[in-house]
C-alpha positions as CSV (number, residue, x, y, z in Angstrom):
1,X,12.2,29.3,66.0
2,X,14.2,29.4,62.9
3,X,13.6,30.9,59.8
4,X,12.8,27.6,57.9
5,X,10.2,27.5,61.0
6,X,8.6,31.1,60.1
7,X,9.0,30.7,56.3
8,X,6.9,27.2,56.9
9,X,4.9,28.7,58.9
10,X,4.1,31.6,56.9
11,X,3.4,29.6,53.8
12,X,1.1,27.4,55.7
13,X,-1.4,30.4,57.2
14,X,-1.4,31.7,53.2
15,X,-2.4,27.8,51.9
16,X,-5.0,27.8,54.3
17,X,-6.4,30.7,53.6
18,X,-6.6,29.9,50.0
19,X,-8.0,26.4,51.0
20,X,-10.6,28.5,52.8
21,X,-11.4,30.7,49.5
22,X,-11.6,28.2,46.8
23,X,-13.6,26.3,49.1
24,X,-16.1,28.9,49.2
25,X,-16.1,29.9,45.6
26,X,-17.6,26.2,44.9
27,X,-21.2,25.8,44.3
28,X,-23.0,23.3,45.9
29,X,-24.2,19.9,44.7
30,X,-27.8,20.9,44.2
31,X,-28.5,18.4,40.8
32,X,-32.2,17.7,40.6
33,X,-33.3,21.1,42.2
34,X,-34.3,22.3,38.6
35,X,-37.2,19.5,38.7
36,X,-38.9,20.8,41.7
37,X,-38.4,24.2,40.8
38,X,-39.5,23.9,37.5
39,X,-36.5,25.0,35.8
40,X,-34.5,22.9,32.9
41,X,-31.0,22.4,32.6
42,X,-29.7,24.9,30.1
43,X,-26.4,24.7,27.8
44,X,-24.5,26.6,30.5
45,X,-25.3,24.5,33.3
46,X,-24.3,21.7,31.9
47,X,-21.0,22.9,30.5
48,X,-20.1,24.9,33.9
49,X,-19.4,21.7,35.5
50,X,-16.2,21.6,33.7
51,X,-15.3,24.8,33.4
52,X,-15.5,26.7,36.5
53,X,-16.5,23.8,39.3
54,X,-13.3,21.2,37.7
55,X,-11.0,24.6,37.7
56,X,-12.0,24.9,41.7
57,X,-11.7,21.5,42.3
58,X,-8.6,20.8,41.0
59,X,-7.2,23.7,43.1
60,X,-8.8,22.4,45.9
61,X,-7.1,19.1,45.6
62,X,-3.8,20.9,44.8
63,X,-4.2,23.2,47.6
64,X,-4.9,20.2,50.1
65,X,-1.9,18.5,49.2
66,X,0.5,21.4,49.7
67,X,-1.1,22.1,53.3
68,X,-0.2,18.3,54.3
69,X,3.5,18.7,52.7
70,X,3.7,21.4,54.7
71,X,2.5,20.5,57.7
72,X,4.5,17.2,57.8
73,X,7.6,19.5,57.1
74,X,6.4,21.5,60.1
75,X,6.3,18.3,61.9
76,X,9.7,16.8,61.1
77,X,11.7,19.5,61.6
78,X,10.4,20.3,64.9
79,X,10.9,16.6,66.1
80,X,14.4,16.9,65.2
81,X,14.9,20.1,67.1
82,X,15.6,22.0,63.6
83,X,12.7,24.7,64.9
């Protein structure tokens, strides 16, 4: 394997792990919970959608993309016998 192979490689385990965190960090869709549980949307709730959940999903999105770039990479250069 050459080193564009284990530098790939590399950066590909460390994207998926950070796929794997931001992932996590995300809440779940629970809207319309509060009305069973009897507890009203506050200020915060509403406003943490874009704040915190938009920040995470963004980085998801940006994380995803970077995993297939480097995973086609991975791909190309092992059909042409570069790894």
């Amino acid at each position: 394997m050459s080193i564009w192979g284990i530098v790939l490689g590399v950066l590909l385990a460390i994207v998926s792990v950070a796929i794997i965190v931001v992932i996590i960090l995300q809440e779940g869709n629970q809207q319309g919970i509060g009305a069973v549980t009897g507890v009203a949307d506050s200020y915060f709730s509403k406003n943490k959608a874009r704040s915190i959940d938009a920040f995470l999903s963004r980085w998801t999105k940006v994380f995803a993309a970077v995993f297939v770039i480097f995973v086609i990479a991975l791909n190309v250069l092992s059909k042409f016998g570069v790894l």
